[in-house]
C-alpha positions in Angstrom: 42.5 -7.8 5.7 44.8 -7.9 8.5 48.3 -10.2 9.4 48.8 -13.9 8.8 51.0 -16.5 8.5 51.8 -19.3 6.2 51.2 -23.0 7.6 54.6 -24.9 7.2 53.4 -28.0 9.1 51.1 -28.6 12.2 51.7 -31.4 14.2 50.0 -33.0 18.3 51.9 -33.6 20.4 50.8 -37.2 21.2 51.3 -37.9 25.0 49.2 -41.1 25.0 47.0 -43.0 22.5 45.2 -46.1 23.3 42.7 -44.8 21.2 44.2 -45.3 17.8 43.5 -41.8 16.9 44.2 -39.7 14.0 44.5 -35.7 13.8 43.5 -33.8 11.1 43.6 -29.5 10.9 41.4 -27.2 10.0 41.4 -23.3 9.3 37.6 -22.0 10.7 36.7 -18.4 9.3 34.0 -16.5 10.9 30.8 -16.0 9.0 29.6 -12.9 8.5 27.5 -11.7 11.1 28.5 -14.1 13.7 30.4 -13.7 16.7 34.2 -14.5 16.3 34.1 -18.9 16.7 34.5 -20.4 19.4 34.5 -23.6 19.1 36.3 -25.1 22.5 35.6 -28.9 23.1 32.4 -30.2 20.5 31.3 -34.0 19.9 30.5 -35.2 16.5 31.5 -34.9 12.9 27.8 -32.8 12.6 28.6 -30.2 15.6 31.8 -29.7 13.5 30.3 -28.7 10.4 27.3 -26.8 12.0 29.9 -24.7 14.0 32.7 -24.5 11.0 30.7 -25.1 7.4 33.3 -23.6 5.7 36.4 -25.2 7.3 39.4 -25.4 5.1 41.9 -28.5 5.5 45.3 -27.2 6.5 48.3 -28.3 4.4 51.5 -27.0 3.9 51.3 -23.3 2.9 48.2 -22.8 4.0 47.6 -19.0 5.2 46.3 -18.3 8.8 44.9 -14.8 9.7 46.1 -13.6 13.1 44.3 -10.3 13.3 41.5 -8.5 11.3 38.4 -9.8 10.0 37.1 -11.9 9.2 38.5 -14.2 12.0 40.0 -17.1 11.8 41.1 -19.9 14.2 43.3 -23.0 14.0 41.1 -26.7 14.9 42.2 -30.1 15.5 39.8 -32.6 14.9 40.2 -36.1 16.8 38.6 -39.4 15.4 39.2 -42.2 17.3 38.8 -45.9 15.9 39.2 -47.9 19.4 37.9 -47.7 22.9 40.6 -45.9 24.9 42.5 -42.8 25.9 43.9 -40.1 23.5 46.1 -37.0 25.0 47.9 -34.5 23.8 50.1 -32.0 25.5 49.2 -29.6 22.5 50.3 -28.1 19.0 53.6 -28.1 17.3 53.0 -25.0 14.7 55.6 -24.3 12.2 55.1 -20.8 10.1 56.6 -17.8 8.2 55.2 -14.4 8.6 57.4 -12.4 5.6 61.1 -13.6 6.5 60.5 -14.9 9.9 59.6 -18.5 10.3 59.6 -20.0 13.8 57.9 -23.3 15.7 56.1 -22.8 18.4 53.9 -25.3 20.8 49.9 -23.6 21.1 47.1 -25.6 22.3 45.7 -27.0 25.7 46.4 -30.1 27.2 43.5 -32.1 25.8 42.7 -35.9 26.8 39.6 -37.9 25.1 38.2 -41.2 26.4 36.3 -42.9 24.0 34.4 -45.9 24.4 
């Protein structure tokens, strides 16, 4: 159990892309008996599905836990087709939680060179 919210859309914030890259979301979910994920900065499509097996492609309406267990975490996942840079100054989320719906920027500043 615990709170979530309901994906409306999820968006980068593209900064620069030399890269031709493409974003695509994911919703990670602990597994049972592992600590809470982590996942930070990983390379490869296999590090991705070794750290999230069970990772569920965000679309619209999509629910998000915020608390309780198990936990659950928000991932972008960057595929670049060309050598170059990719950077993003972050995450445009757009929720509800009940009657409440807001947009909010989350994320790091992330920048990939790919080559």
């Amino acid at each position: 159990a615990g709170e979530s919210v309901v994906i409306e859309s999820v968006a980068p914030r593209v900064r620069n892309d030399t890269a031709e890259a493409s974003y695509e979301f994911f919703v990670c979910t602990q597994r049972p008996g592992q600590p809470q994920p982590q996942l930070g900065m990983l390379s490869g499509q296999r590090s991705f599905e070794q750290s999230c097996p069970d990772a569920e492609p965000v679309r619209e309406g999509t629910r998000l836990r915020t608390g309780g267990t198990p936990a659950q975490q928000l991932v972008m996942l960057v595929r670049t087709d060309e050598p170059g840079v990719t950077a993003t100054k972050g995450v445009e989320l757009t929720y509800a939680r009940g009657l409440q719906s807001g947009t909010q920027l989350i994320g790091p500043r992330v920048r990939l060179l790919s080559g």
